[in-house]
C-alpha positions as CSV (number, residue, x, y, z in Angstrom):
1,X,47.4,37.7,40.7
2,X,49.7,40.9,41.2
3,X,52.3,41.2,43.3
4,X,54.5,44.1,44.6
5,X,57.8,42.5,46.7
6,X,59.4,43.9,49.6
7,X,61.9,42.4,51.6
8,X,60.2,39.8,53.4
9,X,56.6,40.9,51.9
10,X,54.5,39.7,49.0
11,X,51.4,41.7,48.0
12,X,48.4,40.4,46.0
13,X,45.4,41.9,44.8
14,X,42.8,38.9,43.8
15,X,39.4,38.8,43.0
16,X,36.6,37.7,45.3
17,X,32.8,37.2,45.1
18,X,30.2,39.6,44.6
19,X,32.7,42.2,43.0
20,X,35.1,42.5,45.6
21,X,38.6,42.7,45.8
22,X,41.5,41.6,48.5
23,X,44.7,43.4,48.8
24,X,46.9,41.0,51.1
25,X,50.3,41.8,52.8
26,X,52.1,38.4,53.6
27,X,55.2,38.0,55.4
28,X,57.2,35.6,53.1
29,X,59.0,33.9,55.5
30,X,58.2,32.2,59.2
31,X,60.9,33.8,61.4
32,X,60.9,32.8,64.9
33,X,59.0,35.9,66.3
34,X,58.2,36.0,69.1
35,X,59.2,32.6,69.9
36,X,57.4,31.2,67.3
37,X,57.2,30.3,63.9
38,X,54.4,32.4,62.6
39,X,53.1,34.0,59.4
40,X,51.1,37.1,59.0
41,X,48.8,38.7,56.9
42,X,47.3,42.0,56.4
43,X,43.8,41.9,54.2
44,X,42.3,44.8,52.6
45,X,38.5,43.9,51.6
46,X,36.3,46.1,49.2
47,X,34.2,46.6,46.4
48,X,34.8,50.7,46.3
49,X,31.4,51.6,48.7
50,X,32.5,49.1,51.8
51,X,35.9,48.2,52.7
52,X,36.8,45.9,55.6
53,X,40.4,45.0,57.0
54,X,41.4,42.4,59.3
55,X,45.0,41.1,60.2
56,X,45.3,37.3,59.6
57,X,47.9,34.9,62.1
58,X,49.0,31.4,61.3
59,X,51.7,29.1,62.7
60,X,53.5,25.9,61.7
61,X,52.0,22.8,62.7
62,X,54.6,21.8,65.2
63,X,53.7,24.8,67.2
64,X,50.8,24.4,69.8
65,X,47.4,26.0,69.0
66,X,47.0,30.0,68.6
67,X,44.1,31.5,71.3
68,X,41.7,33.6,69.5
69,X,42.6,36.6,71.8
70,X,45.4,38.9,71.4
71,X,46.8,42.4,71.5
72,X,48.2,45.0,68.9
73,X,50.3,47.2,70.6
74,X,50.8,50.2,68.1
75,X,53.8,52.8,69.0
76,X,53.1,51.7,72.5
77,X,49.5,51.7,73.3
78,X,47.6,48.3,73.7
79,X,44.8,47.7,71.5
80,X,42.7,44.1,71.9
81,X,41.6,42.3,69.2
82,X,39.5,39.4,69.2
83,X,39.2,36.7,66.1
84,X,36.2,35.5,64.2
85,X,34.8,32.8,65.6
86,X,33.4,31.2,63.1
87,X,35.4,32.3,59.1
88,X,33.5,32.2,56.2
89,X,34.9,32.2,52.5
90,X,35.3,36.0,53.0
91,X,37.9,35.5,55.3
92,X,39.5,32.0,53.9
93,X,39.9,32.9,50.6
94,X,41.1,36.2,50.8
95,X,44.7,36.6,50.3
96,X,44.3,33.0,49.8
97,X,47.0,32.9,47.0
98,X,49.8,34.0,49.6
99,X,49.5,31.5,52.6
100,X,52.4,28.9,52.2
101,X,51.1,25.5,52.3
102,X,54.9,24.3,53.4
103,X,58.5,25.8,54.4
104,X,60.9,24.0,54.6
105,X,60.2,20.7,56.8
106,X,57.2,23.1,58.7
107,X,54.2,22.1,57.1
108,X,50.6,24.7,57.6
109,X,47.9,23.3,59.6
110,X,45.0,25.6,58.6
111,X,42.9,24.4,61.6
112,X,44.8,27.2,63.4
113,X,44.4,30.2,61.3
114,X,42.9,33.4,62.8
115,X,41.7,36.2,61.6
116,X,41.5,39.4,63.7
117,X,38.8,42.2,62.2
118,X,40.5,45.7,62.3
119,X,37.8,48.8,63.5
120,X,38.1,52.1,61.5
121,X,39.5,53.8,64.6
122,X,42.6,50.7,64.1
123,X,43.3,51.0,60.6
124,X,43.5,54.8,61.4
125,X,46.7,54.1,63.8
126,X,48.0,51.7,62.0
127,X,47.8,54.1,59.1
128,X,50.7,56.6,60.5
129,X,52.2,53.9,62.7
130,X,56.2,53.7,63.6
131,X,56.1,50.2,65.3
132,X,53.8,47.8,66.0
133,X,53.8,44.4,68.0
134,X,51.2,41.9,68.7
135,X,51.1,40.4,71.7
136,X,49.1,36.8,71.5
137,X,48.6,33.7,73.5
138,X,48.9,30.2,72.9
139,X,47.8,27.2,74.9
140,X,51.6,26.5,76.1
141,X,52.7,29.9,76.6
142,X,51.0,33.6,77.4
143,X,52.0,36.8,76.7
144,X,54.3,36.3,73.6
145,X,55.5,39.1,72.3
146,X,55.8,39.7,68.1
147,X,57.4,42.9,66.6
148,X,55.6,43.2,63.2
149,X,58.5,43.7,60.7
150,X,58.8,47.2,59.5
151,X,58.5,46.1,55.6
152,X,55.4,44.3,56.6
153,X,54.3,47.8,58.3
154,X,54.9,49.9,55.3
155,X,53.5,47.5,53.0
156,X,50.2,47.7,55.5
157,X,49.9,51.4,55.1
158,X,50.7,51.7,51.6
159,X,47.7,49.1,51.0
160,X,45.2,51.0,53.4
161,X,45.7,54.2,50.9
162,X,45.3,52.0,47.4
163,X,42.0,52.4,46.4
164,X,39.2,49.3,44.8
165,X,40.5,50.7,41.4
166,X,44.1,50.5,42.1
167,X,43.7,47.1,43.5
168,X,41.4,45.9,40.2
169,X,43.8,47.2,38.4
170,X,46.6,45.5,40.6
171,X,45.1,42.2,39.3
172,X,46.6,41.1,35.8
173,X,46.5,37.6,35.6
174,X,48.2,35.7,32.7
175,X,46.2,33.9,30.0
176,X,47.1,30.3,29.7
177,X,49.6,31.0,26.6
178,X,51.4,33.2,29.1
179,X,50.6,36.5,27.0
């Protein structure tokens, strides 16, 4: 595993199966945004001829359960997104190297992970974005509001234009005598 540092972002580039790639974008920390303890993740998924992206939302356990419906409101135009219903490996192993397992006394419960697929026409916007905020729902509470962090946002669109042999080459994993 690679990974490139912002402020409140780790990158990784990891291999996958059937020679493809992940670039993730994970917010390092679980700031209470939007009224709640949250983590997010931004995937980049290719093996140079198809490339798929999807925008991945997880919570602490003590918060209640994440609705598979939300919003992504980018420089003030609402887009809905809707989460995979049913996530195979693609999905959960992906960027896998970058969810926290714990923080602090807030432990993960990965029952309550989603993953939101982003269209072409999405990653375009998001691409040249200023600000963007998600708004999601969970079983308590509706309509919360999340600014994505403007690291995290730059991080996003620097990832969109690294290309399957930048992110190969991202990935320089150590050998086991640490050379």
């Amino acid at each position: 595993m690679s990974t490139t540092t912002f402020a409140h972002v780790r990158t990784a580039s990891e291999p996958e199966w059937d020679g493809y790639y992940s670039l993730t974008n994970q917010t390092v920390t679980k700031p209470f945004w939007g009224g709640a303890r949250l983590q997010y993740g931004f995937t980049k998924y290719t093996n140079g001829e198809y490339t798929e992206y999807w925008f991945r939302l997880d919570k602490n356990k003590d918060e209640d359960k994440l609705l598979p419906y939300a919003t992504l409101i980018i420089d003030d135009i609402s887009y809905p997104i809707v989460a995979v219903k049913d996530p195979n490996s693609k999905y959960t192993e992906a960027g896998l190297s970058l969810i926290d397992i714990a923080v602090g006394t807030h432990v993960m419960q990965q029952g309550v992970i989603r993953y939101f697929p982003l269209s072409s026409d999405l990653i375009a916007k998001i691409k040249v974005a200023k600000r963007i905020q998600l708004k999601f729902d969970t079983v308590d509470r509706i309509n919360r509001i999340a600014v994505i962090p403007n690291d995290l946002l730059e991080a996003m669109q620097i990832t969109i234009d690294t290309s399957f042999e930048q992110i190969k080459n991202q990935w320089q994993p150590k050998n086991d005598d640490n050379k």
